[in-house]
N, CA, C and O of each residue as an XYZ file, in Angstrom:
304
protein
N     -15.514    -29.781    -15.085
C     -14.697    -28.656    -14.678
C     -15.607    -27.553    -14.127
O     -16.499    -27.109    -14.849
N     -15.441    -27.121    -12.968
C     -16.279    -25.876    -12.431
C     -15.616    -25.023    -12.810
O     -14.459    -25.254    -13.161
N     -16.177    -23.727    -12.856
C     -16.541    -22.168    -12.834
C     -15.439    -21.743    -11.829
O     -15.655    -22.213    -10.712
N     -14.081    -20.824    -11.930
C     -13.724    -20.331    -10.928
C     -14.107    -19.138    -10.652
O     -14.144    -18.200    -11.448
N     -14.550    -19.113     -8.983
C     -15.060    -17.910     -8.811
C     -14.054    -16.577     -9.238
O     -12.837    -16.723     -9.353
N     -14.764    -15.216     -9.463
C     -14.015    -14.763     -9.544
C     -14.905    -13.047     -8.506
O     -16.092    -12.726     -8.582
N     -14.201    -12.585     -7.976
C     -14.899    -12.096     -6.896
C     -14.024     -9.872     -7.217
O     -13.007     -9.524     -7.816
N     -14.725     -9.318     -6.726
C     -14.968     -8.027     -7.300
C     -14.417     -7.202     -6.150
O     -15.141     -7.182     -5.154
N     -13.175     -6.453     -6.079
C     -12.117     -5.752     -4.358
C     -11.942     -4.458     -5.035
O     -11.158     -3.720     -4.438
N     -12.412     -4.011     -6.032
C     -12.385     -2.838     -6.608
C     -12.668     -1.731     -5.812
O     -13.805     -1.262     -5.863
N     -11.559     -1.072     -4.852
C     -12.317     -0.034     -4.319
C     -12.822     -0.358     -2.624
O     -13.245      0.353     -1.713
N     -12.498     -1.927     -2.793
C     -12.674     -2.397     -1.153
C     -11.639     -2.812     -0.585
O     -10.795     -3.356     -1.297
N     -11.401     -2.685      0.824
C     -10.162     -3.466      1.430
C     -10.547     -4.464      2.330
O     -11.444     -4.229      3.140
N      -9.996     -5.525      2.293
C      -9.754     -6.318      3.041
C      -8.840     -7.256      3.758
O      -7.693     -7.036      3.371
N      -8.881     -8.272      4.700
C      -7.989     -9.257      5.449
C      -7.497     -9.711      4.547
O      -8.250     -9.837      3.581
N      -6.248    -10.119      4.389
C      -5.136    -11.218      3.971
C      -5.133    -12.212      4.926
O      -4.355    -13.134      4.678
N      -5.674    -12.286      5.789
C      -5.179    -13.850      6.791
C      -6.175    -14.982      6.346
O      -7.187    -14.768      5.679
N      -5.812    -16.068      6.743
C      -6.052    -17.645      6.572
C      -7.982    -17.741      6.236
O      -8.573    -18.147      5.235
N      -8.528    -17.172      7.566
C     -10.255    -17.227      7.222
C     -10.428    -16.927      6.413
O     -10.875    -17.768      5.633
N     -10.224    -15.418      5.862
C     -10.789    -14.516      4.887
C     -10.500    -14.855      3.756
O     -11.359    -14.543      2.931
N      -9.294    -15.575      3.213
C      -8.757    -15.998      2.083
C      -9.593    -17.461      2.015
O      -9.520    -18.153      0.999
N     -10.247    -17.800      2.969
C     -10.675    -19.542      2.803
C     -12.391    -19.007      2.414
O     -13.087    -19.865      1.871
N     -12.929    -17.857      2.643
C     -14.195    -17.619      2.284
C     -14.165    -15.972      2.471
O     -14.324    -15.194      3.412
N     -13.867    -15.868      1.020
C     -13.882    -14.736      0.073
C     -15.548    -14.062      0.267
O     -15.591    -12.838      0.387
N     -16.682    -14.710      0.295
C     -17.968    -14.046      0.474
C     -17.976    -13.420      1.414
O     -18.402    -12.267      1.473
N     -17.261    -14.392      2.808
C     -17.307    -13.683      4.335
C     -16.711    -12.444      4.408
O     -17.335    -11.570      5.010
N     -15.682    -12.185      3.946
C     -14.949    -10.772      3.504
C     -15.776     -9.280      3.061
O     -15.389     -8.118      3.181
N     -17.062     -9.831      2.509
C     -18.078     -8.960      1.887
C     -17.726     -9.111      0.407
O     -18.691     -8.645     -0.198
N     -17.011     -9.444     -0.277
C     -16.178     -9.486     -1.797
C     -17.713    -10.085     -2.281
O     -18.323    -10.981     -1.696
N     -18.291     -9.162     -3.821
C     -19.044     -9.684     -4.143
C     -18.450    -10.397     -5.650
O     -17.302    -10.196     -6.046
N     -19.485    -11.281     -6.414
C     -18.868    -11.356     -7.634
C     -18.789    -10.459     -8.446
O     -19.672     -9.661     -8.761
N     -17.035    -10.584     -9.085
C     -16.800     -9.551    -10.655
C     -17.890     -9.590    -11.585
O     -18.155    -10.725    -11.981
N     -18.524     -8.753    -11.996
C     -19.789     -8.860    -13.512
C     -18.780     -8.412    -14.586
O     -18.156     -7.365    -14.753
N     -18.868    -10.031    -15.516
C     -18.494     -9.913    -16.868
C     -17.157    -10.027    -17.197
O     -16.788    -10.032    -16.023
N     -16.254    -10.111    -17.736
C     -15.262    -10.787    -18.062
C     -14.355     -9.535    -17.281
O     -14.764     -8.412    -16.987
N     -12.734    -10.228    -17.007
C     -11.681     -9.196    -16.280
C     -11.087     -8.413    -17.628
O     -10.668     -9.061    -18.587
N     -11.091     -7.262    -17.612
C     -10.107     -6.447    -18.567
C      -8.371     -6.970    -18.356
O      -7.751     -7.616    -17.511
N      -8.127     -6.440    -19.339
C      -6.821     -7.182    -19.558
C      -6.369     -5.939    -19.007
O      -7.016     -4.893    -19.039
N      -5.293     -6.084    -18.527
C      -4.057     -5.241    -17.744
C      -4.814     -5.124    -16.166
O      -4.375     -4.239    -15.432
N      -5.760     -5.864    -15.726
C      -6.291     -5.706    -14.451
C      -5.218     -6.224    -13.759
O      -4.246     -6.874    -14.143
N      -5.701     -5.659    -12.213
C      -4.555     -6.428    -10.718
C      -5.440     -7.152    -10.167
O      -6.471     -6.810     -9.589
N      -5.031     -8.126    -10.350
C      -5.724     -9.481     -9.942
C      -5.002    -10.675     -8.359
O      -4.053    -11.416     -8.619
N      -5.369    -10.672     -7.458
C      -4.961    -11.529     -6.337
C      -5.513    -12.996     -7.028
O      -6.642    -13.006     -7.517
N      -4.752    -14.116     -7.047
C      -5.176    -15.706     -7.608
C      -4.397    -16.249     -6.329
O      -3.319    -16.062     -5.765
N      -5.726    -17.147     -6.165
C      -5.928    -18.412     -5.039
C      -5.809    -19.844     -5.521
O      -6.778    -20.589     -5.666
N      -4.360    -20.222     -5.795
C      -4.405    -21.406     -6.163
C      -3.837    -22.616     -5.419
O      -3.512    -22.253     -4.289
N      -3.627    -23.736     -5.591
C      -3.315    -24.968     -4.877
C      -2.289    -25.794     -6.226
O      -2.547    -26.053     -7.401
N      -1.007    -26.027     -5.320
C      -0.510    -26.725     -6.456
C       0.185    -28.580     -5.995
O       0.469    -28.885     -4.836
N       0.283    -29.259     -6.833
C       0.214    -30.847     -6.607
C       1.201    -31.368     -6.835
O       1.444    -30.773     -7.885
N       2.278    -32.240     -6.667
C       3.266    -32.849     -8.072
C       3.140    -34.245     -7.770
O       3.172    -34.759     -6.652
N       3.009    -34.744     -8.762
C       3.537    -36.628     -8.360
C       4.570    -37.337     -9.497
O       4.672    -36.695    -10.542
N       5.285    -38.492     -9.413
C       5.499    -38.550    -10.316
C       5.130    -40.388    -10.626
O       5.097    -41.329     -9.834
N       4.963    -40.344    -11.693
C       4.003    -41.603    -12.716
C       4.722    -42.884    -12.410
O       5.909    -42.870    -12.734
N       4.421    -43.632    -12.039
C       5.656    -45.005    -12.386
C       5.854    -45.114    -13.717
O       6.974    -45.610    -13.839
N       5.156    -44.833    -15.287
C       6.058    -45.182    -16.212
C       6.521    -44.457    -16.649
O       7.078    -44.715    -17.716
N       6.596    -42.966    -16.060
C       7.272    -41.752    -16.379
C       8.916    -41.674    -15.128
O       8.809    -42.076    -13.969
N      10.090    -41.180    -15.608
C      10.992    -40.338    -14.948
C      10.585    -39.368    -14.319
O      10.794    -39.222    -13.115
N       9.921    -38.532    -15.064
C       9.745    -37.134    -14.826
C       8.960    -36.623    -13.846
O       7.959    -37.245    -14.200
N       8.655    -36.122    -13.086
C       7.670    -35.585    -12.163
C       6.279    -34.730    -13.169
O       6.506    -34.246    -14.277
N       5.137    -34.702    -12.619
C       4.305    -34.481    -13.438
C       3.710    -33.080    -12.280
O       3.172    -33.493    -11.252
N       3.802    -31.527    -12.442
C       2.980    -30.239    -11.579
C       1.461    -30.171    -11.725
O       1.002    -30.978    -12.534
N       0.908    -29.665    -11.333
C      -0.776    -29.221    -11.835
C      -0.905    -28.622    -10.805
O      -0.665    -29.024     -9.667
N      -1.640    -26.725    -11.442
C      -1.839    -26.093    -10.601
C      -3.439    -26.158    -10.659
O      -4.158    -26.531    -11.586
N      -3.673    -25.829     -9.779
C      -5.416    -25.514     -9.842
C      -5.818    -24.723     -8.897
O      -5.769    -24.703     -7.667
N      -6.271    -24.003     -9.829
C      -6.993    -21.764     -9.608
C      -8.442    -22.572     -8.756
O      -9.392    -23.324     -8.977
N      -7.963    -22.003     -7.971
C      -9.130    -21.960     -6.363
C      -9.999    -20.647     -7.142
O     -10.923    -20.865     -7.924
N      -9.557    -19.369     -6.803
C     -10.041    -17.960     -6.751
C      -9.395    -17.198     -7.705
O      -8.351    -17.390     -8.328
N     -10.498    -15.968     -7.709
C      -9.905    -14.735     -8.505
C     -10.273    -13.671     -7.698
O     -11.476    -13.468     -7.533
N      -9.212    -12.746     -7.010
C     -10.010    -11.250     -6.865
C      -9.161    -10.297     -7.592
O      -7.946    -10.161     -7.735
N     -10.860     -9.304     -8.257
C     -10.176     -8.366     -8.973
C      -9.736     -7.139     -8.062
O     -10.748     -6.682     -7.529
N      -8.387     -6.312     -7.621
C      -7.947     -5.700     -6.959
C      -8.171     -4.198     -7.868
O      -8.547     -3.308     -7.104
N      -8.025     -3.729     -9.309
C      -8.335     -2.870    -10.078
C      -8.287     -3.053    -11.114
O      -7.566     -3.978    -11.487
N      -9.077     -2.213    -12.167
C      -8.752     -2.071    -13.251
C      -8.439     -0.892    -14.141
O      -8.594      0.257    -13.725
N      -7.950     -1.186    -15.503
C      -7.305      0.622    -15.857
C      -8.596      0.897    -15.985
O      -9.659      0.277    -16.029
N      -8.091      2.366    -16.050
C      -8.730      3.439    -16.547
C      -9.394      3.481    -17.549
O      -8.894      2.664    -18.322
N     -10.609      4.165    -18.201
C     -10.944      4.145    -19.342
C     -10.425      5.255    -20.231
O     -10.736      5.290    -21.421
């Protein structure tokens, strides 16, 4: 299992379109230092899958977290 990046917009703005969201470094976004505070605004880059099993009915989801940018955090 890798490491999802998680990348640091605190205070910066940037593109929403297709490039910039496919390479978060190119944007200038550096990495977040140290864990996200809870109640942060967070943008998540994920990809989601479904299939379903031949010995299952059911359809089976799985999401999987591409990215993290932190957009702010509270106050101290």
């Amino acid at each position: 299992m890798n490491p999802v990046p998680i990348f640091n917009a605190v205070g910066k703005t940037f593109s929403l379109d297709k490039a910039t969201l496919g390479d978060l470094a190119m944007a200038g976004l550096t990495p977040f230092e140290g864990e996200v505070p809870v109640g942060s605004m967070v943008l998540v880059g994920y990809t989601s899958n479904w299939w379903r099993p031949i010995e299952r009915a059911n359809p089976r989801l799985a999401f999987s977290l591409n990215w993290v940018v932190v957009l702010g955090v509270p106050s101290v």
